[in-house]
N, C-alpha and C positions, 0 to 999 in steps of 0.2 A: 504493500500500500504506500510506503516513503518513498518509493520509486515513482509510482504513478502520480502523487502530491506534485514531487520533484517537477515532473514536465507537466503537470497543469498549471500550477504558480511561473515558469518560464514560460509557457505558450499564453496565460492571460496577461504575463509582464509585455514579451511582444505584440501582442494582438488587442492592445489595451482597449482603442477605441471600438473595436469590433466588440470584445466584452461586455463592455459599459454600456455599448447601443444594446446587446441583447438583453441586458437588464433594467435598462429604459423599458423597451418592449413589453418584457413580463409587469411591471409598473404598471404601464398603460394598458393590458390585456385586467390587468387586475383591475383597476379602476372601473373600467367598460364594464364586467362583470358584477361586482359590486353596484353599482347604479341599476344595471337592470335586473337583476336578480332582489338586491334587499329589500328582505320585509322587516316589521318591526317585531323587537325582541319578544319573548313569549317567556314569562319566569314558567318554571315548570319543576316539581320535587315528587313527582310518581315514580312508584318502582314496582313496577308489573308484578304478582303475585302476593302482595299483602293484603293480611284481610280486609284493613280500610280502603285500598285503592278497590279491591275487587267488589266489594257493601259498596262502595260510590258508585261503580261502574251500573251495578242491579237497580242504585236506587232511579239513577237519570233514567233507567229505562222503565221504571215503574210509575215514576210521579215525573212524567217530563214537562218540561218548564223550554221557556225561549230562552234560555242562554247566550245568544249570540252578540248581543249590544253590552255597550258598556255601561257598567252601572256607579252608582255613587250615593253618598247619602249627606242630609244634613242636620248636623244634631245640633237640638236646637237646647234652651233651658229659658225656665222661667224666672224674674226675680224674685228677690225672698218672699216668702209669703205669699205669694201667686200660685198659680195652677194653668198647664196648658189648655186642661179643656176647659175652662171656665173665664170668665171677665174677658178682660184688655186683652192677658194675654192669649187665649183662643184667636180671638181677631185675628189679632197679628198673624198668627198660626196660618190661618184659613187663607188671609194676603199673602203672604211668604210662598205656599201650597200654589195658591192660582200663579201668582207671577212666576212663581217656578217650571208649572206647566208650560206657559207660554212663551218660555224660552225658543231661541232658534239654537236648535240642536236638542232640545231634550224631548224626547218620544212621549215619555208618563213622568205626574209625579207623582206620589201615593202619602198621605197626609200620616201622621201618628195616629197610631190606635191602641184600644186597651185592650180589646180581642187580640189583632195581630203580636200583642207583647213590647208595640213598638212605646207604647207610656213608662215611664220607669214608677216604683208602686209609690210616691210621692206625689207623684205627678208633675212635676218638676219641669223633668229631662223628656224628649222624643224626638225621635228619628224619623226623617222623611226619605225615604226609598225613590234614588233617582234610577231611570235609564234613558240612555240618549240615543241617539240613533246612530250613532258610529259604529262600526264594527268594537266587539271587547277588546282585542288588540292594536285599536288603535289610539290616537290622543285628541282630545276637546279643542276645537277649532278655535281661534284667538277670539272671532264672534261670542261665542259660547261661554268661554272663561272671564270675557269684560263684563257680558250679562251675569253671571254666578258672583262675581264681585259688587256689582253694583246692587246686586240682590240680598247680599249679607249684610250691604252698607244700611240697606232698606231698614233689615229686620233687626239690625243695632239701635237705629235710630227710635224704631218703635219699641227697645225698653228688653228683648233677646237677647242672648247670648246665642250667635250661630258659627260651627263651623263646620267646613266642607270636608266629606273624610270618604273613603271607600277606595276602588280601583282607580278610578278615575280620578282621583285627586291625589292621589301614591306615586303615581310615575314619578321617574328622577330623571334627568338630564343625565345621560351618561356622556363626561369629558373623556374624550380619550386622552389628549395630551392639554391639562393643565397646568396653571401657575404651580403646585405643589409636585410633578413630575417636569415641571422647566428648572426647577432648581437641585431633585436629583441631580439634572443632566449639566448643570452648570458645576456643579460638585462634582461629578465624574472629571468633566471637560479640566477642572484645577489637578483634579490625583493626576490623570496623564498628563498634563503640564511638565509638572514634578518629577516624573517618573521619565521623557522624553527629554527634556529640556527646551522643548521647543512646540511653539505654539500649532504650526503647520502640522507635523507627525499628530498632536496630539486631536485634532481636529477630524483626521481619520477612522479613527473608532467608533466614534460620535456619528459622523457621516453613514458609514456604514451599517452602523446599526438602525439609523432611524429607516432607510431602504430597508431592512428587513422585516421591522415593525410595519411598514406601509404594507407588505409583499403580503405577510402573513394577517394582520387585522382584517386589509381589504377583501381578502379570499373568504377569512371568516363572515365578512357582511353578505357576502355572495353567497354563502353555503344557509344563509338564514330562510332565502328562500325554497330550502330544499327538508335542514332538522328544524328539531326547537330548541331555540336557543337562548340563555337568560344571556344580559349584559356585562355578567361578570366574565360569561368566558373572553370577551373582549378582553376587559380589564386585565383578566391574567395573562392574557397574551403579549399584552402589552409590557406587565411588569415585565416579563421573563424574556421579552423579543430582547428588551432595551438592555437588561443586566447582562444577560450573555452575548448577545451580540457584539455589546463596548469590551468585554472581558477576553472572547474569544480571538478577536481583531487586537486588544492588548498581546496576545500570547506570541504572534505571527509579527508585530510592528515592531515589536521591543525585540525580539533576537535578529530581526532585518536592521533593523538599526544599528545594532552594536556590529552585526557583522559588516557592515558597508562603512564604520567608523574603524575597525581595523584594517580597511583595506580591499576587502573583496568589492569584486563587481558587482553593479545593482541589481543587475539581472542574476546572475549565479544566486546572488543574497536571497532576493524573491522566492525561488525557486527551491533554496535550499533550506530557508523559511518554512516556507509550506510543507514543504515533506519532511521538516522535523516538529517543529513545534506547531503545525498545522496537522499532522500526525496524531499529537496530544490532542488534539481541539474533536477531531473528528470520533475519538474513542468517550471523551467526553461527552459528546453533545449525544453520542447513543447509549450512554448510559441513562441520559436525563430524558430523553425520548423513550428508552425504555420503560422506564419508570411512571413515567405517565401514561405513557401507553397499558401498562399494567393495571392502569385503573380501571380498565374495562372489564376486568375477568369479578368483579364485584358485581356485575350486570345490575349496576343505579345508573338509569340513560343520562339523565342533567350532568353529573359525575364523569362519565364516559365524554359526553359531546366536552365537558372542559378540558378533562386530559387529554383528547386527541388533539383539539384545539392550540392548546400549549404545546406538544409536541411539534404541530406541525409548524408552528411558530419556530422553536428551534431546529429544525431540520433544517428553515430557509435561512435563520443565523449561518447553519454550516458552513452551507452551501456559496454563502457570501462571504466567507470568511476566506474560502478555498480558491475563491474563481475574482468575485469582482473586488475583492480586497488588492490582492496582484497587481489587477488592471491598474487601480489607483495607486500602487504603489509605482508603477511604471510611469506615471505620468510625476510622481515627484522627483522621478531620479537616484541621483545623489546627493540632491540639496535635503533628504530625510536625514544628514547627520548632521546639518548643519540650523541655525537659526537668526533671522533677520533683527533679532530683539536682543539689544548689545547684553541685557543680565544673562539673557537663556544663553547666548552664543559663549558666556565666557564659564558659563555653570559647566557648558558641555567640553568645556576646553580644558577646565579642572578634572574633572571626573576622565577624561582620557588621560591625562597628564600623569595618574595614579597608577601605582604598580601592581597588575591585575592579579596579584597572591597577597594585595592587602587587605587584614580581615576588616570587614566591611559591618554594619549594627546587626543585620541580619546573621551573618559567624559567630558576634561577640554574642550575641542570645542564645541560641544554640550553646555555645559555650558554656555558658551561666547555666541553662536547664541540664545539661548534660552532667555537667560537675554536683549538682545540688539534685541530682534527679529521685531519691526519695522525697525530699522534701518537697518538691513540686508536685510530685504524684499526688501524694497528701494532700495538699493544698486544694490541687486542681478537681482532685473526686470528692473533697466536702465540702467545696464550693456548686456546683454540677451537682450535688445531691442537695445540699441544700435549695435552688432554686428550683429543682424538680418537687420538693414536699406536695406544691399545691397541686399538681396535676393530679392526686389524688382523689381530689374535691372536681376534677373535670365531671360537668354537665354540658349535655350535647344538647340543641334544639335549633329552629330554623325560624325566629325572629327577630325582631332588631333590626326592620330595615328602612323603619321610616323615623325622618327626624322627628323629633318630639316637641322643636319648634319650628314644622312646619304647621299648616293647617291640618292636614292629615291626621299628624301627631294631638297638635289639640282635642280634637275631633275625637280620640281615642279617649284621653283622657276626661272629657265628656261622660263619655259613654262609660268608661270605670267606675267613674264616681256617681252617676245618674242610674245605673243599675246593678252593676257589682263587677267585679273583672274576669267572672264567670261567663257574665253576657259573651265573649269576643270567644269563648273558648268552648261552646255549646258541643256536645258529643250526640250523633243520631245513631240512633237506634234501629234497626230492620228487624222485622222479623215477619218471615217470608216461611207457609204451610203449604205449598203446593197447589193441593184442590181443595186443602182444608178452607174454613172462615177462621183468619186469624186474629181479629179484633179480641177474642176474648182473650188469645192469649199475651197479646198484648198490653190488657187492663192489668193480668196477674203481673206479669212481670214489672208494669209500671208501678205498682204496687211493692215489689222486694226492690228496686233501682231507689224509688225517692225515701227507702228508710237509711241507703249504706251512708258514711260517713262520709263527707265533703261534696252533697249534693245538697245545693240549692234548692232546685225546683223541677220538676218534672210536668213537660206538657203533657193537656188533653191526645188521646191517639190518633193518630190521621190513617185513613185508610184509605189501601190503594184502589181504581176503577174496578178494579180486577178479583177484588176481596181476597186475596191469596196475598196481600202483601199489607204491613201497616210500617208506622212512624211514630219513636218515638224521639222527642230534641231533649235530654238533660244539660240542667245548667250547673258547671260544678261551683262553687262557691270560690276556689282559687282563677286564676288567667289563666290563659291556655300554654306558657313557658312555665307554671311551678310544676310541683315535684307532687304540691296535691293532686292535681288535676290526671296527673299520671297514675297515682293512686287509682283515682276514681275509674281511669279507663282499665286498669288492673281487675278493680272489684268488677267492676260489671261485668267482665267477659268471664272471671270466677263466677258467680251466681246465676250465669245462662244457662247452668246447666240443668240444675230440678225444674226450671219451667220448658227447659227444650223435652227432657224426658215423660212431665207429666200432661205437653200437648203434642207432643210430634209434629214440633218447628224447630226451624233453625232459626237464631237467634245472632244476629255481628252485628257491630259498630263500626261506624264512619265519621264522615265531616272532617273537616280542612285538620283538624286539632288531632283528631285520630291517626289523620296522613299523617300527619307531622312527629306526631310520637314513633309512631311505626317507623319512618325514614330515620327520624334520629335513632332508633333501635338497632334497626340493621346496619346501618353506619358503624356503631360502635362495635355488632357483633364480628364485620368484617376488616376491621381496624388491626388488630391480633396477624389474622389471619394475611392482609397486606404486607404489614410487618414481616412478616415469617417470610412472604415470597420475595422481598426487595434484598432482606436481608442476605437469602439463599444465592439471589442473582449478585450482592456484592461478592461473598464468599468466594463464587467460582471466577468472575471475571478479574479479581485482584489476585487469583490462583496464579492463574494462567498470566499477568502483565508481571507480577513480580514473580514468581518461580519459588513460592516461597509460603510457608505454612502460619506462621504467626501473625505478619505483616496483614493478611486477611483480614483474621480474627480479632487484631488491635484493631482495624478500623470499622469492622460491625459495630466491636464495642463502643468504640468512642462513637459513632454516631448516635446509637442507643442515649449516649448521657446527653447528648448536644439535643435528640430529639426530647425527651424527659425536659429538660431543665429550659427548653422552648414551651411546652406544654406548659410547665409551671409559672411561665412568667404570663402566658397567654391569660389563666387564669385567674392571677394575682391583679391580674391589666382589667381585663372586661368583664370578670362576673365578679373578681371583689371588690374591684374598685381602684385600686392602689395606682396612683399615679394620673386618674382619668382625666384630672381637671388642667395637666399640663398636656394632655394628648387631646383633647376635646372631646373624648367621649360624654356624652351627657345622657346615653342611657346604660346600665349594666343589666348582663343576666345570660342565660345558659350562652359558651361559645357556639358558633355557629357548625352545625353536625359533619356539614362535609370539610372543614376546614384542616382539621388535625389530620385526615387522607391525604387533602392535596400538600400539608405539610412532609407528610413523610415522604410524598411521591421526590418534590421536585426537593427539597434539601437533601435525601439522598444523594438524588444525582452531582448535587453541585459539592458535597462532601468528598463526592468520589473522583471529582474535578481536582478537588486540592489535595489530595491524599497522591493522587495519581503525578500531580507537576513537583510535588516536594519530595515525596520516597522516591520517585525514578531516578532522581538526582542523586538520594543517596549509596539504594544499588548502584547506579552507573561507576560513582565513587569507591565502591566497596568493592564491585567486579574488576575493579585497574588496578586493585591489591593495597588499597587503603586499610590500615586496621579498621575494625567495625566502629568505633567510638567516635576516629577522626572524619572516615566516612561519612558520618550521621550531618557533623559540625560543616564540614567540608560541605557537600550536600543541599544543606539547610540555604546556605550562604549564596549557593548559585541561585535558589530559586525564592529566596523569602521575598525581595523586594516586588516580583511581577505577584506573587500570592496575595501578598499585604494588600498591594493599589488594585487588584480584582477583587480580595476582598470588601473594599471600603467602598469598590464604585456599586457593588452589590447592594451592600448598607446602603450607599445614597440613594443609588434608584427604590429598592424596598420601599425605604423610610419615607420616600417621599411623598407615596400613601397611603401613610399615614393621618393626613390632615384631608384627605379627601374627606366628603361629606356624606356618601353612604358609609354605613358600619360594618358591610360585610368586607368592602374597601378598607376599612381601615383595620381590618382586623386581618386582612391577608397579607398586606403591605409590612402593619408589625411582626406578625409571626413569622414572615420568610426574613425580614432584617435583621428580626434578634436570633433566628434560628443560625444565620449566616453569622453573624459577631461571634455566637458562643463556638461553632463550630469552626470555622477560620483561625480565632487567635485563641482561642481555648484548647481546644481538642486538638485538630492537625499544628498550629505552632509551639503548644506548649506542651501538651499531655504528649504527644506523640515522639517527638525528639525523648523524651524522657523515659517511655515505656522500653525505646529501641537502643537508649544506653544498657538500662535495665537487661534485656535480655541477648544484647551482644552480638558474637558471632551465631545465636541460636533464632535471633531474627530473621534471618537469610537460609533457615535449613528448609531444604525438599525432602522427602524421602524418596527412595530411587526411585521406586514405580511410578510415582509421579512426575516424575525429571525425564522419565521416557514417553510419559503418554500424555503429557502438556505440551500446546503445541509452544513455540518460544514467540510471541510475538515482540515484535522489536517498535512499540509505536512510536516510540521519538526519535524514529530515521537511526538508531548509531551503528548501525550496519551502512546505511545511505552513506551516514558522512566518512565513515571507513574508503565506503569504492569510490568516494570521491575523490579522498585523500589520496589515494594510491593509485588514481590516473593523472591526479596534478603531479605527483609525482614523477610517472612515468613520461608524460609529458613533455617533462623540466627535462630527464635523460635525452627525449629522442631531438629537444631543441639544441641542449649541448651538443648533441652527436654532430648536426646538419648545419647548424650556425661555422660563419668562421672562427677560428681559435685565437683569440689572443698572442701573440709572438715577441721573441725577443730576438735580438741583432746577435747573428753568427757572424762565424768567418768569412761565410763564403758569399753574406751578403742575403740571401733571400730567408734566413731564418729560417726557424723549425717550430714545430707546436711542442706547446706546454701541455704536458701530462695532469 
């Protein structure tokens, strides 16, 4: 594979402008695509086979209802000592109601009532039931949302408290590239500054990465009109386009540079770039493709369409890193080692100037952990266990996604307070006999449901056209995110059974709240189980890159802590609170269910990133017959500084949203930032040099069998740069041979050559 890198990084350094037009091209074919293909996003948290999705699937088809528009509601409330249906405030009601009707864009509107449940038992608080005439996936015309405004302004004035909440006033704006991800990237744009010395080289990475993010985002707007697709997966594509693409394009720029700053030619460099450290890049990015790829075999489709999503996002990083990186390296030349900015130019002038066996902060660290390496261990596993305690306390669930001061959010909390926080977290009941008439047994059962403990209220039964099916709706007394409300879906599918047995029905639960518990359910149940398989796929592929039994198993482990002590903080962060009011979170409570998968998926990958660019360097070291110790130090030192600045552009990019304004956004942004901090300068910079002083020359042992039926992959080209070496070489001979010789004055006047 360093071979074939080799002459694609030289044929896109020659062919530069052919390159770059063809990835103009794909740009433009993606664009075209994108426009006529996208629909709007669809959140979506079904997973085929649970009892709730398959009770929801029965009930639309027992009690069908129009579905198809979108709906909204407005909760309204009375002042103290009023009443909706009664005095002033009624009026007002009945005003609000008509003019709401007669909106342009709203289909019905449906007034409070004390039958429908829509009165809170005050009489307070009520809800008016909108739908509009847009498709449910679509958004409320700017007509439509000035009238919804000017209609709340109405129902203020008349002595209401109103605000707008449901689907239809939930939508978010999804920014792809915000002010809080423009300064990730300007934070990136400084570490490669630093790291290049020069503004031009460092603009490169930047450049190319954001090509990637277009290549891959835009595809995904295209593919919307084919799956269903929520907003996030954008989002993630995005985070993960830009982290690895600037990082991957670091790995290929920074040894092009140094090599064309000793002397080699730019092209050779390019070329020789790509098929070594372009080598690394490409084993990398199919670890992290793997990995998410892997989320599929949990068959949760939302889940699945992300990590494919993400993946393919990173394929097209690769891809750019291997081919139109090249190109643009061919068009800077040789002025990549050079810079027009007199501090960078004379930074870069020092730093050659230095004698390339001087230990550098990256060796003296190494150093320091190696020499002290019990004590660091220590350190470094009761700190990593300490910050893992609270993952203990992880709660999975799948809310938290509306700001709480938007309207939406108000709206919610309306409705908490005017009816209970049970209202929003209603559990439905089926119970479906066949040819039987199942009303009666409906009544029984409604009857054991509203005595268990943490029920509210239990409605009258609705019964289907069909009499073979009924409804029942309980409201639990908890929201539909506590631990009660879980409870209560516990008990009731416990107690279904003497009434399933003494009428011969079946008896399951539904509704959004049931989905939700279920999804978060399975999540957790196949969390374990992901783990095991990512774990199994590091195991083998660092078998086979290092040749070696330990070095594996140190970095399972150490991921394991880096992943723990992420969970831990994730949970210290959003469900208890600690820190919320400097990150902006303003609401806490369960983390988000699929979030702790996609952490394990894509930090894997990027663990096995840095595991892979720091120990190869050590091996490399230790296979030229370095003792094991010096090796580790030695090692360390070639690779710490490109790790560090990938490290920290990681952190930038993560972090940056953090401050974004949905919370499933900011809770994926923190948890892959801090995931990346613990495991970067915790785990692979410190823990790891330390474990491998620790066990020495027994870090590098194979046993035989394995040393014969491993295949030897060589991914960072040092085989390549071997048969390169040894044709410049031979080269050098056949030019001596054929060049004229050098001579000095004989006797006889025509000279002789010098041997």
């Amino acid at each position: 594979m360093s071979t074939f890198l080799y002459r694609l990084g030289r044929f896109a350094y020659r062919r530069k402008w052919s390159v770059i037009g063809a990835w103009l091209v794909v740009v433009l074919l993606a664009v075209v695509a994108a426009l006529g293909l996208m629909k709007p996003f669809t959140p979506s948290t079904t997973i085929p086979g649970t009892e709730a999705q398959r009770t929801l699937d029965v009930v639309k088809a027992q009690f069908p209802t129009d579905d198809s528009h979108l709906t909204g509601t407005l909760v309204l409330r009375a002042p103290d000592g009023e009443r909706l249906t009664a005095g002033k405030a009624a009026a007002a009601v009945r005003k609000t109601v008509a003019d709401a009707a007669d909106l342009t864009g709203v289909r019905s509107a449906t007034a409070p009532s004390v039958t429908a449940g829509t009165v809170s038992a005050d009489g307070r608080s009520g809800i008016v039931q909108l739908t509009f005439t847009v498709d449910k996936d679509a958004g409320l015309s700017a007509a439509t949302e000035k009238g919804m405004e000017d209609l709340t302004a109405d129902a203020h004035r008349s002595g209401l408290t109103v605000e707008a909440g449901g689907n239809a006033f939930s939508k978010v704006e999804v920014e792809v590239m915000g002010p809080g991800e423009a300064v990730g990237v300007l934070i990136a744009l400084a570490v490669l500054v630093l790291v290049f010395r020069s503004l031009r080289a460092a603009l490169i990475p930047i450049a190319t990465a954001l090509v990637g993010v277009a290549v891959g985002v835009l595809g995904l707007l295209a593919l919307t009109g084919l799956v269903t697709m929520d907003s996030t997966s954008v989002i993630l594509a995005v985070m993960l386009g830009l982290a690895v693409g600037i990082d991957y394009a670091l790995f290929i720029v920074s040894r092009h540079q140094t090599q064309v700053r000793a002397g080699m030619d730019p092209e050779e460099s390019a070329g020789l770039a790509t098929g070594t450290a372009g080598g690394a890049v490409v084993f990398a990015g199919a670890t992290v493709v793997i990995a998410l790829a892997a989320l599929s075999v949990v068959n949760i489709p939302f889940l699945t369409v992300m990590g494919l999503g993400a993946a393919a996002t990173v394929v097209v990083s690769v891809l750019i890193a291997v081919t139109l990186l090249p190109a643009v390296l061919g068009l800077m030349g040789g002025s990549i080692a050079t810079s027009r900015i007199p501090v960078l130019l004379r930074a870069a002038e020092r730093a050659r100037g230095l004698p390339a066996d001087r230990p550098d902060a990256g060796r003296r660290w190494a150093a320091m952990v190696t020499r002290r390496r019990w004590t660091v261990l220590v350190v470094t596993l009761l700190g990593l266990g300490v910050l893992a305690v609270p993952a203990a306390d992880l709660r999975l669930g799948l809310g938290g996604t509306t700001d709480p001061d938007s309207s939406a959010g108000r709206a919610q909390k309306l409705v908490d307070e005017g009816f209970g926080p049970g209202y929003s977290g209603t559990l439905v009941v089926l119970v479906q006999g066949g040819k039987t008439e199942v009303a009666p047994a409906a009544r029984q059962l409604s009857a054991v449901v509203k005595d268990l403990p943490g029920v509210a209220s239990v409605s009258p039964v609705v019964r289907a056209a069909s009499g073979t099916a009924a409804l029942i709706s309980v409201t639990p007394s908890g929201g539909p995110e506590s631990e009660a409300t879980k409870k209560v879906l516990a008990e009731i599918r416990d107690a279904r059974g003497d009434v399933e047995r003494s009428t011969g029905t079946d008896v399951n639960v539904t509704g959004t709240t049931a989905v939700n518990i279920d999804v978060a359910d399975k999540l957790s149940a196949a969390l374990p189980v992901y783990c095991l398989l990512v774990m199994g796929l590091a195991l083998v592929l660092l078998m086979v890159v290092f040749r070696a039994v330990a070095v594996p198993v140190k970095a399972a482990l150490g991921f394991l802590l880096s992943l723990g002590a992420s969970l831990g903080a994730m949970v210290a962060v959003f469900q208890w609170g600690w820190l919320a009011g400097v990150l902006g979170i303003k609401e806490t409570g369960p983390v988000l269910s699929f979030l702790p998968m996609l952490l394990v998926g894509i930090l894997f990958g990027l663990a096995m990133d840095y595991e892979v660019f720091l120990v190869s360097r050590m091996r490399e070291e230790y296979v030229h017959g370095r003792p094991a110790g010096e090796a580790v130090v030695r090692g360390f030192g070639h690779g710490a500084k490109v790790v560090t600045a990938a490290a920290l552009i990681m952190i930038a990019v993560f972090g940056s949203f953090v401050f974004a304004d949905m919370q499933v956004i900011k809770g994926m942004g923190f948890a892959l930032g801090i995931g990346v901090l613990l495991d970067a300068f915790v785990v692979r910079m410190t823990l790891v040099p330390a474990v491998l002083a620790v066990l020495g020359r027994g870090a590098w042992w194979l046993p035989g069998f394995l040393r014969r039926t491993l295949p030897d992959m060589d991914i960072e080209g040092e085989r390549l740069v071997g048969r390169l070496g040894a044709r410049s070489v031979s080269q050098q001979d056949v030019a001596r041979t054929v060049s004229p010789q050098p001579v000095t004055a004989g006797a006889s006047g025509t000279g002789s050559p010098q041997s």
